[in-house]
Every structure is written in structure tokens, then in C-alpha cells.
N, C-alpha and C positions, 0 to 999 in steps of 0.2 A: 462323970466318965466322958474323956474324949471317942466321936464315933465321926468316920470319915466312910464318905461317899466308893463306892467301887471301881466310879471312874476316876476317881483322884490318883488311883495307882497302877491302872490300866498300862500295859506297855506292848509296843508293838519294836519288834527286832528285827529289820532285812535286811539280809546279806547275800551276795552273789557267792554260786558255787564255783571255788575256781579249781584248778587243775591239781592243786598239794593235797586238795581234801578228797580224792579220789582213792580207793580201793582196786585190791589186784581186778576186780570184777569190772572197774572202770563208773561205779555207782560213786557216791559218797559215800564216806564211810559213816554208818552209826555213830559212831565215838562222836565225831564229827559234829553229828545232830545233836548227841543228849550232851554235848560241850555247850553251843547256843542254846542249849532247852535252858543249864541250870544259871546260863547268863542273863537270859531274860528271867526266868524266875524271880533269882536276886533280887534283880533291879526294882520288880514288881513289889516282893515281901519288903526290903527296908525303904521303896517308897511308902507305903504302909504303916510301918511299923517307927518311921524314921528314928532309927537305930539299926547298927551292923546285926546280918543275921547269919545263919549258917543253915546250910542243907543238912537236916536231920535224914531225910527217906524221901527216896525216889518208888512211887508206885504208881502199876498201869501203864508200864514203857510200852504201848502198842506199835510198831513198824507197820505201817497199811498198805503204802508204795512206796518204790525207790526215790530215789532224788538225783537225779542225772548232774554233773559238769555245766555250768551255765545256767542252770537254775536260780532263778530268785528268789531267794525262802524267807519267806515271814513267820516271825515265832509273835503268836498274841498271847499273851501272859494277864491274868488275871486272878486276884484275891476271891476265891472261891467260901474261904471257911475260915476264923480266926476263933483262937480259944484265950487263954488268955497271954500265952505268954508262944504260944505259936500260930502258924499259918498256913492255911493250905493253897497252894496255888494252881494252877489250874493252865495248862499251855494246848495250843493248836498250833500245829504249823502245817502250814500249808507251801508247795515248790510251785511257782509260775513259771512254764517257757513260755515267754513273750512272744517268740519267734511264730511260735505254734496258737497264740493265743489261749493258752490253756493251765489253767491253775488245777491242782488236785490237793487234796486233803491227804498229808504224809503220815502225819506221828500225832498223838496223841499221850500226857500225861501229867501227871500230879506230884507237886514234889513242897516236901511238910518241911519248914523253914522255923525255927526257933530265934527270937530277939534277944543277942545276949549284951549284956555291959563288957567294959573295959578289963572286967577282970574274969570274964567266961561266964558271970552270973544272968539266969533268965532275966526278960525285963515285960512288962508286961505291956500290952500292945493296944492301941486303942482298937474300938468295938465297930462293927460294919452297918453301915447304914445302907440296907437293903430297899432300894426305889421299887423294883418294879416284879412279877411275875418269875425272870427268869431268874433274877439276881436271889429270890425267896427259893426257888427251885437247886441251883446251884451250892448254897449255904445247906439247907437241909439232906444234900447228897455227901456233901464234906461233911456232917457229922454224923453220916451211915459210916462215910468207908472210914474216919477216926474209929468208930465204935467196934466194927469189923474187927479193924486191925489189931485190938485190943484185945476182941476177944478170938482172934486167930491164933494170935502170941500165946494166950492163955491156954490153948485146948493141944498147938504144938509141945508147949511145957512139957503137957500133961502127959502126951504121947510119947514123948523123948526119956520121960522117966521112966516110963512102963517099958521101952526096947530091952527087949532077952537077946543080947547079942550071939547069946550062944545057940540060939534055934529059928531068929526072926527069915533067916535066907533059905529056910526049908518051903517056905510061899511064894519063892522068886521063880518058880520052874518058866514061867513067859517072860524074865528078864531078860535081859543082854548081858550079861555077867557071869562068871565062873568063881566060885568058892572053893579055894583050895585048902 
């Protein structure tokens, strides 16, 4: 089995915020950010997996701070967790204003990428070679929140099945909504 290094797919993404990507607020827009998150992502998984992949699930979108116009945002993307025919990546980005000398930690999150062939089939993906303390910390966190996720799906199922639509809105009295 092929197993490749962490840093071999390591990417770092900087781009200036410029004025198109501004919001009625005059911030950047989101969309904006999680556009650059799934570009670096990408780039990161099918260096990795060297085959075209696709973004299965975006989880963990955290917003921390804004990102102002003029901004210089660096998205750091790294191979967090690989299974075998998927991969979890793992992004930071951070906005610097130069001007201000001041860099702040923006967005934070995780997005599960699958290696597929030419004809939409999985493929399977070489194995990670974990060097050092954080890179063992990192992989064992990607196969919490795989597990999680798994057994989240499972248990919503299971809840969705049991919904009595005909009496569930009788426990909404502190909703926001009206049943008519």
C-alpha cells in the first residue's frame, strides 16, 4: 500500500479581499469564504489522493470574525483523516490587514472529499503517514467526527421515523411558529 507524507498535500491559498466580494454589510461575504475553503480543500484532497475528487460534506462551517475588503486571506488546507476511498480535510483561514498589522483567525472547517474515476466510481486513496504528535492527534479527531457522523445519521433516522405529525407541534408552545 501506497502511504504519503501530510506535507506532500499541504496547501496554502491567499487571496486579496477585493470590493465584488463584499456584502450589503460591506464585510465579505460568506459564500465568498466557503467558495475559497472548497478550492483549497480540492486542491489539497486530489493532491493526496492524485485523482479527481469531489466534495461529499461540508462540516463545522464555524464564522469566528468578519473579513473586511482589503483583507489578505489565507486558506491552510490539510489532509486530516483518509479512509479508504475518502478524505477528510481540514482548513484554517486566517484574514491579515497589513496596514493594521494584524492577522485574526476567521473560519474554521472540515470538508469529507471522495476519489472517484472517470466513470463516477470510488477509487481508493493512498494511506497517511503520520510523522509527528499533532499530525496522530488530527487523524484520530477525523475518525471521531467520521464515527459521529455516522452515528448522528443513524439516530436522526431513527427519530424521523417515529415523528407523529399529527400531535408532534403540541411541545412547540416556546416555538416561533403557528399551527394552523
Amino acid at each position: 500500500m501506497k502511504y504519503k507524507k501530510v506535507s506532500d498535500s499541504q496547501v496554502i491559498l491567499t487571496e486579496l479581499m477585493i470590493p465584488s466580494y463584499a456584502n450589503f454589510g460591506g464585510k465579505v461575504h460568506g459564500g465568498q469564504i466557503l467558495s475559497l475553503m472548497d478550492k483549497a480543500a480540492y486542491v489539497c484532497a486530489t493532491k493526496h489522493a492524485e485523482n479527481y475528487c469531489v466534495t461529499a460534506s461540508v462540516s463545522g462551517v464555524n464564522f469566528l470574525a468578519p473579513v473586511d475588503v482589503g483583507d489578505l486571506v489565507s486558506l491552510k488546507a490539510s489532509v486530516n483523516y483518509v479512509g479508504n476511498s475518502s478524505l477528510i480535510v481540514g482548513i484554517r483561514v486566517e484574514a491579515e490587514n497589513f496596514h493594521k498589522s494584524v492577522t485574526k483567525h476567521t473560519n474554521s472547517s472540515y470538508f469529507t472529499f471522495v476519489a472517484i474515476d472517470e466513470k463516477g466510481k470510488s477509487l481508493k486513496v493512498p494511506g497517511l503517514e503520520l510523522t509527528n504528535k499533532d499530525e496522530i492527534r488530527r487523524f484520530a479527531l477525523g475518525k471521531l467526527r467520521k464515527e459521529l457522523k455516522i452515528a448522528d445519521k443513524k439516530e436522526f433516522d431513527k427519530l424521523e421515523a417515529n415523528i407523529n405529525l399529527a400531535s408532534v407541534h403540541e411541545n412547540w408552545k416556546k416555538e416561533n411558529c403557528k399551527v394552523i
